[in-house]
C-alpha positions in Angstrom: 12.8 -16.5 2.9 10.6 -13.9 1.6 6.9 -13.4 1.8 4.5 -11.3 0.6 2.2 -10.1 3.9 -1.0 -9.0 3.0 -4.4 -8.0 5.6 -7.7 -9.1 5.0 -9.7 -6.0 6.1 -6.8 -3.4 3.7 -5.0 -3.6 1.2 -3.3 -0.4 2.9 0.3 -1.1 4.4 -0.2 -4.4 6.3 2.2 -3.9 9.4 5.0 -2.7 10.7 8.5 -3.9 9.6 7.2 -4.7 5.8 8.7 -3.1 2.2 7.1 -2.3 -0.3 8.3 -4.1 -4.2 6.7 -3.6 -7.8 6.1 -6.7 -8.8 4.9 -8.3 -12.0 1.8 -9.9 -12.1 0.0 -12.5 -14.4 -3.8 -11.9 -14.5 -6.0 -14.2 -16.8 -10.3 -14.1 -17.4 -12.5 -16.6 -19.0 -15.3 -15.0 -21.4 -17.8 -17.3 -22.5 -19.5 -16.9 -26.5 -22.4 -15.7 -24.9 -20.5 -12.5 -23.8 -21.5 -13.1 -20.0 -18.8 -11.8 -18.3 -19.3 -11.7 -14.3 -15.6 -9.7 -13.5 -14.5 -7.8 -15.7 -15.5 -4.9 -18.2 -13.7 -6.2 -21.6 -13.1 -2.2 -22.7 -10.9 -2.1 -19.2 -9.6 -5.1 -19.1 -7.2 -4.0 -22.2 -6.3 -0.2 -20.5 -4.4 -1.7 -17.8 -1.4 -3.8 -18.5 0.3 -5.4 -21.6 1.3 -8.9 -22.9 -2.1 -9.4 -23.3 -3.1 -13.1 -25.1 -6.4 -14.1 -26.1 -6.7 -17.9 -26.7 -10.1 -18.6 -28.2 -11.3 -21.8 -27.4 -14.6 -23.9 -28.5 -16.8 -22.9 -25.0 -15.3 -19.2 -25.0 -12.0 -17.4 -25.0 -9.1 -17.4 -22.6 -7.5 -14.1 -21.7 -4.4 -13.2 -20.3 -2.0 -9.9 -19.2 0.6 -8.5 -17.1 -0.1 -6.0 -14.7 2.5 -4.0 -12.5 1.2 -4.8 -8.6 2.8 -3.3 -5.5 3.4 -5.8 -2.6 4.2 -5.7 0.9 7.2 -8.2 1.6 9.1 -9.3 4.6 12.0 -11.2 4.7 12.6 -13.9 7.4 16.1 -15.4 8.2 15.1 -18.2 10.6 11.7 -20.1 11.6 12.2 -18.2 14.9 11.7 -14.8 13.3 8.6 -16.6 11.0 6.9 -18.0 14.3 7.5 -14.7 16.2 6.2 -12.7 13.3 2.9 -15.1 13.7 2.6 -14.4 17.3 2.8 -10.7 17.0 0.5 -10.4 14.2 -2.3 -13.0 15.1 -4.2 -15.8 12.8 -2.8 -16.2 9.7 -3.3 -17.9 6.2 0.1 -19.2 4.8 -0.3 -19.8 1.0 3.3 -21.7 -0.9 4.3 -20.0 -3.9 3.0 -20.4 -7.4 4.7 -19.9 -11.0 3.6 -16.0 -10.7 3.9 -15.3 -7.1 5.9 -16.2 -4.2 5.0 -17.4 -1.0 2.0 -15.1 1.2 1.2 -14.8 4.4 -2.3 -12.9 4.9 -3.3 -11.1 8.7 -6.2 -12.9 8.9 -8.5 -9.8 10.9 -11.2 -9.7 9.1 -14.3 -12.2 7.6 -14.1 -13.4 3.6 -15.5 -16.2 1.8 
C-alpha cells in the first residue's frame, strides 16, 4: 500500500527510502460577505492553480481549485515493512485516505496544534 510520509518540523525530503510524485490536489476556502478572510489573499488565491469554482452561498461564498503538490510516498508490501518503518522513524500520526488524498503517515518530531 502506498503512503504519503510527511515530517512535522519540514516539509523538506522526510526520510530516507521515500519518492517523490506530482500529485493533484483539491484546495477549497470559505469567504464570508463581510470580506473577512483569515487565510488567504483572494488576488493569490486565483494565480495558483485552475478548475477554480466559486459557489456563492447566503452566509458567504465557497471556493474551490486544483493545485499541482509534490509528495513524498513510500510503498509498503507487508505490515512487517509498515511496523518496521514506524520503529525506525519514531511516533507517528497515521491519517486513512480521503476522496483527494491517499493514506499519510506524518514523523511526528516536532510540536503543532
Amino acid at each position: 500500500m502506498k503512503f504519503v510520509v510527511t515530517r512535522t518540523s519540514s516539509n523538506t525530503r522526510p526520510c530516507d527510502g521515500v519518492r517523490s510524485i506530482p500529485w493533484v490536489k483539491a484546495e477549497s476556502l470559505y469567504k464570508d460577505w463581510s470580506g473577512v478572510n483569515l487565510h488567504v489573499n483572494l488576488k493569490e488565491w486565483y494565480k495558483d492553480g485552475w478548475d477554480h469554482k466559486t459557489t456563492p452561498f447566503t452566509w458567504g461564498t465557497y471556493l474551490e481549485r486544483k493545485v499541482m503538490a509534490l509528495h513524498w510516498v513510500k510503498e509498503f508490501e507487508t505490515l512487517d515493512e509498515l511496523i518496521e518503518f514506524i520503529r525506525r522513524v519514531g511516533i507517528v500520526v497515521l491519517r486513512p485516505a480521503t476522496l483527494n488524498e491517499p493514506p499519510e503517515i506524518e514523523i511526528y518530531d516536532d510540536f503543532r496544534e
